[in-house]
C-alpha positions in Angstrom: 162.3 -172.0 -139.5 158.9 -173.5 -140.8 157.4 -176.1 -138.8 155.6 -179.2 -139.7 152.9 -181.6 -138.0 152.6 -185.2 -139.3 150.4 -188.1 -137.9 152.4 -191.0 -135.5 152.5 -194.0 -137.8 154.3 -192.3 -140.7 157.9 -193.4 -140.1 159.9 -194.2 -143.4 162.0 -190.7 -144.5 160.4 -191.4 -147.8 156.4 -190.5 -146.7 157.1 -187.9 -144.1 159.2 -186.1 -147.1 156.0 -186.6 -149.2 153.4 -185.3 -146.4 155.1 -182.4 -145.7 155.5 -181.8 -149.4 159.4 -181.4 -149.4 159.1 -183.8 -152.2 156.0 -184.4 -154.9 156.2 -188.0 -155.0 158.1 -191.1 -153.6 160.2 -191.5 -156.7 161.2 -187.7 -155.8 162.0 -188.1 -152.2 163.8 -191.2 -153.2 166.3 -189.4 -155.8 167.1 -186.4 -153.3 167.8 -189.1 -151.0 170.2 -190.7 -153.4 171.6 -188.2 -154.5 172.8 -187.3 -151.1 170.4 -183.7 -150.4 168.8 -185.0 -147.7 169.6 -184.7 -143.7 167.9 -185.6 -140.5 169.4 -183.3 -137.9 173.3 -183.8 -138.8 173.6 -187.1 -140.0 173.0 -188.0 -143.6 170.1 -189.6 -145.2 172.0 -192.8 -147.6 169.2 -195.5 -147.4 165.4 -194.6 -148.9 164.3 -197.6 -146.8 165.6 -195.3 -143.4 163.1 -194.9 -141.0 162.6 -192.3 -137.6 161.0 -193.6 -134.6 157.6 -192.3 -133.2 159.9 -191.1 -130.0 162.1 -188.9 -132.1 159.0 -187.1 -134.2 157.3 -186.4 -130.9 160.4 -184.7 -129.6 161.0 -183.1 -133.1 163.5 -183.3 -135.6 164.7 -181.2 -138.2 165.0 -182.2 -142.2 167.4 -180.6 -144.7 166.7 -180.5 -148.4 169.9 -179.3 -149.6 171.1 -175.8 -148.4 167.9 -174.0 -148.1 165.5 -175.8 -146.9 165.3 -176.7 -143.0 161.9 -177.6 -141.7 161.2 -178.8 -138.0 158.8 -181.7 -138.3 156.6 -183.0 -135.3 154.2 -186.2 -134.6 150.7 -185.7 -133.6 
């Protein structure tokens, strides 16, 4: 599974989907999100205002983009 390192500080779904380039831009990241593709470990992404805590992206969580892609994203 591919891993990826963002900074602390970045906590709405919306920019960490961005900086990891799961998405090209906002407006991307917030149709997927609408459009129900998107998933933070099992739950459902439904609100592009959602955001992780800087305790969860230390520990690691993994986002789904549809079926195929899973990437494991850490904090700095």
């Amino acid at each position: 599974m591919p891993q990826a390192e963002i900074e602390k500080g970045i906590n709405y779904v919306v920019d960490i989907m961005v900086a990891i380039n799961v998405a090209k831009s906002k407006g991307e990241a917030k149709r997927l999100i609408e459009g129900g593709g998107i998933k933070i470990g099992e739950s459902k992404v439904t609100d592009i205002m959602q955001t992780i805590s800087d305790a969860e992206l230390s520990k690691g969580i993994i986002l789904h983009k549809g079926k195929k892609v899973h990437i494991k994203i850490t904090a700095k």
